[in-house]
C-alpha positions, 0 to 999 in steps of 0.5 A: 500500500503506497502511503498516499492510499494509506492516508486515504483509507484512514480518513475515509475510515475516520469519516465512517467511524464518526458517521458523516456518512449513514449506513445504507447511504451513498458515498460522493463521487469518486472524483468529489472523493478525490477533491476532499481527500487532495489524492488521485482518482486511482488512489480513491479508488485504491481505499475503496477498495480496501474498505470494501474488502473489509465489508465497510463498503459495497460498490454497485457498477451503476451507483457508486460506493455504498456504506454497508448497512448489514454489519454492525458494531461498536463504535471504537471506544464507546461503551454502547448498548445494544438498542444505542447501537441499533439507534445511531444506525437508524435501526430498531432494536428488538429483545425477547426475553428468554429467561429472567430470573432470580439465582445464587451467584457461581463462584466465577461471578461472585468474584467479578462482581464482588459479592459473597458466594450464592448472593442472589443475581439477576439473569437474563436472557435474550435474542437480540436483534435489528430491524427483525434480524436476528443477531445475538443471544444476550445473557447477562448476570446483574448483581442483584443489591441495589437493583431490585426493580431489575427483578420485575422489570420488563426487559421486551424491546427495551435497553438494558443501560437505559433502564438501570439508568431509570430504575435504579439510578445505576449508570454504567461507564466502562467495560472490561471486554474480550472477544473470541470466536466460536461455532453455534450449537444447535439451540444457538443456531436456532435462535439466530437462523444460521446452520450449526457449526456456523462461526459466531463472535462471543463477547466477555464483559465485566461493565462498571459504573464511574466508581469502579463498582462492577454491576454485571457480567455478560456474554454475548454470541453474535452471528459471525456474519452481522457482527464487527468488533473494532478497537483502537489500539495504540503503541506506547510512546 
């Protein structure tokens, strides 16, 4: 890749991650393109390109460069809920509720949530999806001092964040997470329309509110094919 190219891409990629240009929407031209980014048309037409090759964008012979609107993901840095996520996509969230539920604490998220062995948790379960497309199966385990309404709470369609926030005055602020790859089994591949055996994306996360309390833990398994896990890494000076 020529550094011309390089620098192309990288603003272009910044221009998607800030959202100047909606999911769905097409890019100005190539020649408009070439003008803003003060490169060649063939250099554009290079960072395309690559951003197609990633999924980012779809070309149409006839149209132009389109930004692809089939594959979501987390904005780099921002802590998002799923409905958030939807919303700033111009899409609708939807949730059903699998299983909601009071517990004993395992001894793995006792420790992550800092509370004593068997304390009651809240679980809940749910299919995720967008628009009516199914992408993930959200379980998440919440301590249960302190978030009582949680218990009753009616979790369809609605945002996990935004009713902590409104029921229990609970804010989260960051979140510790991993993602790793994994193969739907029969139940998951199910729930999310894909055949068994498909690749899924499973996210790990321990969310905290602004004083480092820890509120949750969850995992979440996303179609591989509907979901994207980007994050900005830097090197230290």
């Amino acid at each position: 890749m020529t550094l011309a190219t390089d620098t192309a891409y990288r603003q272009l990629m910044l221009s998607l991650q800030r959202g100047e240009f909606a999911p769905g929407s097409r890019l100005p031209g190539e020649r408009d393109l070439s003008v803003r980014l003060g490169v060649s048309r063939v250099t554009v037409r290079r960072a395309l390109s690559l951003l197609e090759a990633e999924g980012r964008l779809e070309r149409s012979a006839q149209r132009g460069w389109f930004v692809n609107s089939e594959v979501v993901g987390e904005a780099p840095s921002v802590l998002q809920s799923f409905s958030e996520m939807a919303r700033a996509r111009g899409l609708r969230p939807t949730s059903r509720v699998l299983r909601h539920r009071t517990r004993p604490a395992t001894l793995e998220e006792a420790e992550q949530l800092h509370i004593a062995p068997a304390a009651p948790v809240i679980e809940l379960r749910r299919l995720r999806g967008m628009d009516g497309y199914p992408i993930c199966v959200d379980l998440v385990v919440l301590r249960r001092e302190g978030l009582e309404p949680m218990v009753t709470a009616d979790m369809t369609d609605q945002s996990l964040y935004e009713r902590l926030e409104a029921l229990c005055g609970v804010r989260l602020q960051r979140s510790a997470y991993s993602v790793q790859a994994d193969a739907a089994d029969a139940e998951i591949a199910q729930l999310l329309g894909c055949p068994v055996g498909a690749p899924i994306l499973v996210g790990s996360e321990v969310a905290y509110t602004a004083d480092n309390q820890p509120v949750l833990v969850g995992v979440n398994r996303y179609r591989g094919d509907a979901y994207r896990f980007r994050a900005e890494l830097f090197r230290p000076a």
